[in-house]
N, C-alpha and C positions, 0 to 999 in steps of 0.2 A: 041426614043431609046428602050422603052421596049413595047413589044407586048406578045400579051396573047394567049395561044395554048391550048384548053382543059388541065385544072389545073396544065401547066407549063409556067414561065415566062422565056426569055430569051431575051438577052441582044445582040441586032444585033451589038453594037462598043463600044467599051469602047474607052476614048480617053485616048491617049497615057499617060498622063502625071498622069494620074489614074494607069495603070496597074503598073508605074516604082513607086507609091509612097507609097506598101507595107509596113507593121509594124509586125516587127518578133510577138509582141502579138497580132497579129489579126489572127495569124494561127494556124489551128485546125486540129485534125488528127481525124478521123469519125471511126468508128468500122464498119465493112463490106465491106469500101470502101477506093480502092490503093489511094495512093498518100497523098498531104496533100491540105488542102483548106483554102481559103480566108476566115473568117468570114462579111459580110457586113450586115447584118443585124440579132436581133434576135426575136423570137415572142415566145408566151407559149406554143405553138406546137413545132415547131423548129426553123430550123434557113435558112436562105438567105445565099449560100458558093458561090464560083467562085472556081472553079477547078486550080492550078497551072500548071499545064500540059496541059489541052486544053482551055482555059479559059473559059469552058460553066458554066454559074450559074443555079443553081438548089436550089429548098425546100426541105429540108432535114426534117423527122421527128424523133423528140425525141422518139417516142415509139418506132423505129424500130432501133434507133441508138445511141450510145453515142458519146459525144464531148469530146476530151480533145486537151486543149491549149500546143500550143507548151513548154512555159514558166514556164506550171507547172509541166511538166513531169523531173523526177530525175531518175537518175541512179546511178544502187548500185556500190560503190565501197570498196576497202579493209578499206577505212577509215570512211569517212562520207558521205553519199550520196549529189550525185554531178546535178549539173544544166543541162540541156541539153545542153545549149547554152555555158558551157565552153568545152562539147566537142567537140562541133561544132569550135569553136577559137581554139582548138587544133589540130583537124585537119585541118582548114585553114591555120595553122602557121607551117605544119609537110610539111616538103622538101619530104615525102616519100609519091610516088602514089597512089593515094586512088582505090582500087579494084575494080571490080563491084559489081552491087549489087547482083547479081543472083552469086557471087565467093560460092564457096565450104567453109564451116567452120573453116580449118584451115587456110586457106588467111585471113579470116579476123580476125581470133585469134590474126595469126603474125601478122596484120596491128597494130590491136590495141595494141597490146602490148609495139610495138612501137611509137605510137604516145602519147595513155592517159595510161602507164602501171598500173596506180592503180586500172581500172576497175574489179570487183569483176566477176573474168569468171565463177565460179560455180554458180550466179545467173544472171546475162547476157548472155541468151542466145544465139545462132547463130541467129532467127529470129531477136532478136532486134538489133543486129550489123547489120544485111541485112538493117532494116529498119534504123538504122540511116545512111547509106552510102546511102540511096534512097531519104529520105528525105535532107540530105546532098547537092547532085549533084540538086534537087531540087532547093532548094532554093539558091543554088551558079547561076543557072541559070537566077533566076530571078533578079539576084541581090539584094536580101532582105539583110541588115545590121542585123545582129543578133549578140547583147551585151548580157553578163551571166550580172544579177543583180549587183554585187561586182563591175562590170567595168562602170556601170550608177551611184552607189552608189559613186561612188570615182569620175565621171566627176561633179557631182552636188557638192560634197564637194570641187571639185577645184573652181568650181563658184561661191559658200560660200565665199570660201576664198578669191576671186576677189573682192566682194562683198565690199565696209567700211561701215561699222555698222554706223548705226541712232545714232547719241549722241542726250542726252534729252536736255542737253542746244541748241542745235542747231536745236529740233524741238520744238514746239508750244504744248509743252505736261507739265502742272502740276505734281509736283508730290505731290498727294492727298493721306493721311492716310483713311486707309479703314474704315467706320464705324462701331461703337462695333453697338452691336443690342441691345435697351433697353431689358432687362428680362422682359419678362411678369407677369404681376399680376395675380397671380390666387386666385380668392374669391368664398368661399365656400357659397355654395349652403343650407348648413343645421342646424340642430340646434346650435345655440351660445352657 
């Protein structure tokens, strides 16, 4: 499956069940470069991407490029800055059609205003609305599941709570006082 081309590796198939089994944090947006990419491997050079749009994998290098993860990018709002991925669920959840991404600035002003209105417009530029309506239709196409933190944080504490707690009569566990630690003696080395 993978062959070697003067200092580029590509990936003649991926099989199917690979391409659908994406993870909102394994994606990464590259500086210099559209779209957004697959993280599949990384090295202290850079890194192994798979393109989401054409699916060519490529070696990216660190010195000619920065990474940032989808996950940890925030946007300013009027109140506290916000996760990617709840604006993402908010436009998923908005009845109102999302523009294209190449729209004029004030399209997407009104989009947003309408969908997430707490976004901080005097520090959210027009570029970054383009880009998240890009990255957006992206990753709606691939069908990547993308949860903000708060919405993982609250399915694990439902699972907690599903969970019934270990009783110690009911397991095979002592319950043993901790030992004090003898004081050490300390004896002098010099004249009596």
């Amino acid at each position: 499956m993978l062959t070697e081309t003067k200092n580029h590796f590509n990936y003649l198939a991926l099989p199917k069940n690979k391409l659908n089994s994406m993870e909102y944090k394994k994606l990464v947006s590259v500086t210099g470069m559209p779209g957004l990419f697959e993280l599949l491997s990384s090295k202290s050079d850079g890194a192994v991407l798979r393109s989401l749009e054409d699916n060519s994998t490529k070696f990216v290098s660190t010195r000619q490029h920065n990474f940032s993860h989808l996950e940890s990018i925030e946007v300013y709002t009027t109140k506290d800055n916000t996760n990617l991925a709840e604006i993402f669920s908010a436009m998923k959840e908005s009845k109102e059609e999302v523009p294209e991404a190449n729209a004029d600035g004030k399209a997407l002003k009104a989009y947003f205003e309408k969908v997430y209105p707490d976004l901080d417009f005097d520090r959210v530029y027009d570029s970054d609305m383009k880009k998240m309506v890009k990255w957006f239709g992206i990753i709606k196409k691939n069908k990547i599941d993308f949860k903000a933190k708060d919405e993982e944080e609250k399915e694990s504490a439902a699972d907690a709570k599903t969970h019934k707690p270990v009783h110690a009569e009911n397991a095979n566990v002592k319950n043993v006082k901790p030992q004090q630690a003898n004081p050490r003696k300390i004896e002098s080395r010099g004249v009596k």
